[in-house]
C-alpha positions in Angstrom: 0.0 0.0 0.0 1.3 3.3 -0.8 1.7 5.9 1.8 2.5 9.7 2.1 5.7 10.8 3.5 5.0 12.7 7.1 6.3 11.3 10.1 10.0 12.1 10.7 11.6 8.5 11.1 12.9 6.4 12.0 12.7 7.9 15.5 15.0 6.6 17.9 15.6 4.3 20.6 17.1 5.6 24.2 18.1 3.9 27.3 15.4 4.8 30.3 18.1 5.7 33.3 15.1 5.5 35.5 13.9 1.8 35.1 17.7 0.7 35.4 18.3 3.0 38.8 15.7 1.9 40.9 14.5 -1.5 39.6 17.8 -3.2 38.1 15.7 -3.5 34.6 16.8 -3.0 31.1 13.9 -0.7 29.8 14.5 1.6 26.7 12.3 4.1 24.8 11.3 4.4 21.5 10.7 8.2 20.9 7.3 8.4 18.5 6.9 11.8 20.2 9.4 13.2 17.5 7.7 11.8 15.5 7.0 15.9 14.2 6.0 18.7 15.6 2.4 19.2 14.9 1.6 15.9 14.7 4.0 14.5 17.2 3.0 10.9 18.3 1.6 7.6 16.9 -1.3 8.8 15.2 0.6 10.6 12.3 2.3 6.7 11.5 -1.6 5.6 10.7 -2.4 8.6 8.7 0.2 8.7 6.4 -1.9 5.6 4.9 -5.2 7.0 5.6 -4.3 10.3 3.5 -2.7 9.0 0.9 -6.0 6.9 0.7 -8.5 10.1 1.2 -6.3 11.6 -1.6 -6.3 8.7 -4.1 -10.4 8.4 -3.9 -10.2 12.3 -4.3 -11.6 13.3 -1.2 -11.4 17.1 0.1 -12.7 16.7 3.7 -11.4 14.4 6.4 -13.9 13.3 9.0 -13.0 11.6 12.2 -14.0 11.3 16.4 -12.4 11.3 19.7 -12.3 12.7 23.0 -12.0 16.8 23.8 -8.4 16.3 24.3 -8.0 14.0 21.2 -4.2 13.6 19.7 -5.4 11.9 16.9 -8.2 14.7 16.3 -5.4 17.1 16.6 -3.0 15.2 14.1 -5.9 14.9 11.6 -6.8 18.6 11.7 -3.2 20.0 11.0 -2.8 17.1 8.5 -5.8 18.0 6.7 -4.2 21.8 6.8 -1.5 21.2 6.1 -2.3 19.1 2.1 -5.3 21.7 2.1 -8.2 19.5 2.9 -10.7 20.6 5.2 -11.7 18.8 8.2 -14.6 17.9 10.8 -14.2 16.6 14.2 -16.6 15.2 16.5 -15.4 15.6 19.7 -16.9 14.2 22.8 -17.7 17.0 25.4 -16.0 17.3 28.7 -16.7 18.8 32.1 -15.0 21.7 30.5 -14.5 22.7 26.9 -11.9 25.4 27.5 -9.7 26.1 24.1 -6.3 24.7 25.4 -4.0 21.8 24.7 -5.1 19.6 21.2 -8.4 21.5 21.3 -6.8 25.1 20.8 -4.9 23.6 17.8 -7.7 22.3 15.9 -9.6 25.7 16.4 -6.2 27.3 15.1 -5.8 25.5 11.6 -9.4 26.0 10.8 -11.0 22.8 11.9 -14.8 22.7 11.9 -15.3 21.1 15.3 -18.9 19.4 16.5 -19.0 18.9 20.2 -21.4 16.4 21.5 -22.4 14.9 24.6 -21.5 11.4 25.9 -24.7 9.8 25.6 -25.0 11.6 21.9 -21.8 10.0 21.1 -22.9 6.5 21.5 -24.7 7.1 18.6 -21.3 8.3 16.6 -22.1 6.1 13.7 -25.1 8.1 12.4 -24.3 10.9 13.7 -21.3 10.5 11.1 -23.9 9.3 8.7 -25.4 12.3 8.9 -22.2 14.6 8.2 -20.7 12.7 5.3 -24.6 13.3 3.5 -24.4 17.1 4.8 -21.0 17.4 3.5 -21.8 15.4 0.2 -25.0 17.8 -0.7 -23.1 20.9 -0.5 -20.4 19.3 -3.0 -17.3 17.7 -0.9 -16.0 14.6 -0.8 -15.3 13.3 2.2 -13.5 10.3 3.7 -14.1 9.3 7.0 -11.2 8.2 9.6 -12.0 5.9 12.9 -10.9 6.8 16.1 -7.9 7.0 16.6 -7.1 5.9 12.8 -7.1 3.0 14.1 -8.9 0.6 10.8 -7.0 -2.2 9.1 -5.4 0.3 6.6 -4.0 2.8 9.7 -2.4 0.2 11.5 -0.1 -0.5 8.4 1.7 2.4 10.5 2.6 0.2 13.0 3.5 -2.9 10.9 5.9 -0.9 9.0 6.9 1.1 13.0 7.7 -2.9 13.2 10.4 -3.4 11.1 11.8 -0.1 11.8 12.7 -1.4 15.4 13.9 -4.7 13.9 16.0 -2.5 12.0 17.0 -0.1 15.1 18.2 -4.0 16.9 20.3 -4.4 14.1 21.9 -1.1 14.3 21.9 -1.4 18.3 23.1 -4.7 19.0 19.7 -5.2 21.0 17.0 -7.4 20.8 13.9 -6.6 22.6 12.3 -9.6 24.1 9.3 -7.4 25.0 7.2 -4.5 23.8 5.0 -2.2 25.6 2.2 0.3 24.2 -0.4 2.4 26.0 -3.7 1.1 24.1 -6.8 2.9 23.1 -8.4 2.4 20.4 -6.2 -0.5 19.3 -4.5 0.2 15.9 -0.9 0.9 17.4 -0.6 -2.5 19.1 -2.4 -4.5 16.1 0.0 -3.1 13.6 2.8 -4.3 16.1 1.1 -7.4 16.9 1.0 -7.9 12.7 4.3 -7.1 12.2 5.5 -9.8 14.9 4.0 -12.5 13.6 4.4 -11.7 10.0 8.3 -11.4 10.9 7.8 -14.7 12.7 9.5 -13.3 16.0 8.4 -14.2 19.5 8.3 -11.2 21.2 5.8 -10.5 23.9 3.9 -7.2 22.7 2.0 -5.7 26.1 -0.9 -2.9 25.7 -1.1 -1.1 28.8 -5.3 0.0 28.2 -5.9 3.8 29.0 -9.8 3.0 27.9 -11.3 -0.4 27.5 -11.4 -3.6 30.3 -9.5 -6.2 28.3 -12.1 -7.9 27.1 -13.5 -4.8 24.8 -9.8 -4.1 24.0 -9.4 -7.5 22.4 -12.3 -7.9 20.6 -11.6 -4.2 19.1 -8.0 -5.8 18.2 -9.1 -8.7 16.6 -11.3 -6.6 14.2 -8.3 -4.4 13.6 -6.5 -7.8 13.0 -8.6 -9.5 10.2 -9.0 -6.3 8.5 -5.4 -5.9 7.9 -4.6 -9.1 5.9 -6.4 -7.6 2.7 -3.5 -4.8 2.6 -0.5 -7.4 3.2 0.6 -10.6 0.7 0.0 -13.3 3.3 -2.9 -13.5 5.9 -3.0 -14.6 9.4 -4.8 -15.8 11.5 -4.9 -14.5 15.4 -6.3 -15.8 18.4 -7.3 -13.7 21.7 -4.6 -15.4 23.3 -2.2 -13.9 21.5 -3.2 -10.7 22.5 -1.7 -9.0 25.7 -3.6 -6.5 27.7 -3.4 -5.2 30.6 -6.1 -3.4 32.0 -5.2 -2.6 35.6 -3.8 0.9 35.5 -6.8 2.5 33.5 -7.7 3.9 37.2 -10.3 6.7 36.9 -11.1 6.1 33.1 -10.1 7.1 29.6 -8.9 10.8 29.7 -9.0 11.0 33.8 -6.0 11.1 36.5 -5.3 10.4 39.8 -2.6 12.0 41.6 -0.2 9.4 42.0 -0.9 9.0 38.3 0.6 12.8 38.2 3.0 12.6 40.5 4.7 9.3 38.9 4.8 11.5 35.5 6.4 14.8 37.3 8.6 12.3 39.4 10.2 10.5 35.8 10.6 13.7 34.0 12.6 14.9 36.5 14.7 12.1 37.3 15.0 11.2 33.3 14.4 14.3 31.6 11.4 12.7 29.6 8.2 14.0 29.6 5.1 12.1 29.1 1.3 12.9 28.9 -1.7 12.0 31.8 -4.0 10.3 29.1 -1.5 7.6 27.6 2.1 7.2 28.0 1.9 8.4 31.5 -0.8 5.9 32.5 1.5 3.1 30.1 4.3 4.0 32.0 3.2 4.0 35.4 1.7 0.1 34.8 5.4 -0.7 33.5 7.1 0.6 36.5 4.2 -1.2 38.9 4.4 -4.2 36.7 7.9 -4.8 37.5 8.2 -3.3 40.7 5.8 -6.0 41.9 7.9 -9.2 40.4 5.7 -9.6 36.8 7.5 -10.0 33.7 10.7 -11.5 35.3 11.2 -13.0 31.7 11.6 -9.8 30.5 15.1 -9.3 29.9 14.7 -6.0 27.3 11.8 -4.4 27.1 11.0 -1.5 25.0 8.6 1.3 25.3 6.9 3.2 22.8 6.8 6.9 23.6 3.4 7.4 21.4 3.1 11.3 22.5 0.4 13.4 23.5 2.1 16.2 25.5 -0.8 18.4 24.7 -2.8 16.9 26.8 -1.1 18.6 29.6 -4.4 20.8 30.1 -4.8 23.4 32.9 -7.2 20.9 34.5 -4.0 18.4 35.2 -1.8 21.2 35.7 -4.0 22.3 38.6 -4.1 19.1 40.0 -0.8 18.3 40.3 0.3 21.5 41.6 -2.2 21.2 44.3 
């Protein structure tokens, strides 16, 4: 499948001082937050596909969902921008819908932004429906993008984010037993997943979930899965087994933080001058460091963590609470 040329990568791989000082474990970092700018994070990986898809069917309006705060809303919007497209995002509404963080950027490239409530949003598929017809009847084309690009075609980001590491092993005199990704709305660790069996490799690929219970996060997965084979040469077969989430550090739900949460976060990018975000990576990284603090994946000998971005997300509302 062909692909447009975004993402600055490969993006690379750093030691993580902090796992090594206080818990005697090799952990390192793969850095998709440089991935760019604007788009920093995972979500430009899957949308190099998507566009070059939107542009190929001749589409002029990218449509796609998330939360208030959402990076891949945000990395859509400027994308869309950016190859002058125009774009529409339905965002779900918050306690507050201040214009900061991901928000104020979509607002600045022009996006045209529908806000709707949570129980509206349950209904996303029509009310999708309903804006591709709108959009259609006043002459656009548009092409619509899942949450979190995360369809069979997106997560070709991530099989291809696959090799790139095998690569990066190469080049590093590493191999990486172990792989761990915060996990939302599943594209980042099926395209990982893909690549791993596709490269017939054993490694252990671990979704820390910032949103579903396990259960949901699979079955999301295993759609992502299936739909892949029609992009690649061979198809595969997967079984929920295979698939590695855990769902014990979600804490208050998708988007909301606890303290220690915070204070985990403010405590690493101090020690090892990385900074990650409350909805994903920080979450992601605080199950890794409880993970191994409390004697689980002792057949990890190196694991490697993908930075997947999101500081935007670092919205007054967290700021507040963790300077409390």
């Amino acid at each position: 499948m062909e692909k447009m040329m975004i993402a600055n990568v490969p993006t690379k791989i750093e030691k993580a001082n902090f796992f090594s000082k206080y818990l005697n474990k090799s952990v390192f970092i793969k850095r998709d937050d440089q991935t760019g700018m604007e788009t920093s994070g995972n979500k430009v990986r899957k949308l190099e596909y998507l566009l070059k898809d939107a542009q190929t069917k001749k589409c002029d309006y990218l449509i796609t969902s998330g939360g208030i705060q959402s990076n891949h809303a945000r990395a859509t919007a400027i994308i869309a921008a950016k190859y002058q497209m125009k774009s529409l995002l339905i965002l779900k509404e918050s306690e507050t819908n201040k214009s900061e963080g991901n928000l104020f950027f979509n607002r600045l490239v022009g996006a045209q932004i529908k806000l709707v409530s949570e129980d509206e949003y349950r209904n996303l598929t029509s009310i999708i429906k309903i804006a591709e017809k709108e959009l259609t009847s006043l002459g656009h084309k548009p092409y619509v993008i899942p949450m979190g690009g995360s369809n069979g075609l997106g997560a070709l980001g991530y099989v291809e984010a696959y090799y790139e590491i095998l690569r990066q092993e190469e080049e590093l005199g590493i191999r990486f037993d172990t792989i761990v990704v915060a996990n939302g709305s599943g594209g980042t660790y099926a395209g990982l997943l893909y690549g791993n069996k596709e490269s017939n490799k054993s490694k252990n690929i671990i979704g820390m979930s910032v949103l579903n219970q396990q259960k949901k996060a699979t079955d999301n997965i295993m759609h992502i899965l299936e739909n892949m084979n029609q992009y690649r040469a061979n198809s595969y077969s997967f079984n929920d087994k295979e698939i590695n989430i855990i769902d014990r550090y979600i804490g208050l739900g998708y988007g909301k933080s606890q303290l220690e949460e915070l204070k985990f976060i403010e405590r690493y990018a101090q020690e090892d001058g990385l900074i990650l975000d409350p909805v994903y990576t920080g979450k992601a990284m605080y199950g890794l460091y409880h993970e191994l603090a409390n004697g689980k994946l002792q057949d990890s000998q190196n694991i490697l963590f993908i930075h997947t971005g999101g500081i935007f997300g670092w919205t007054d509302e967290k700021i507040n609470m963790l300077n409390r």
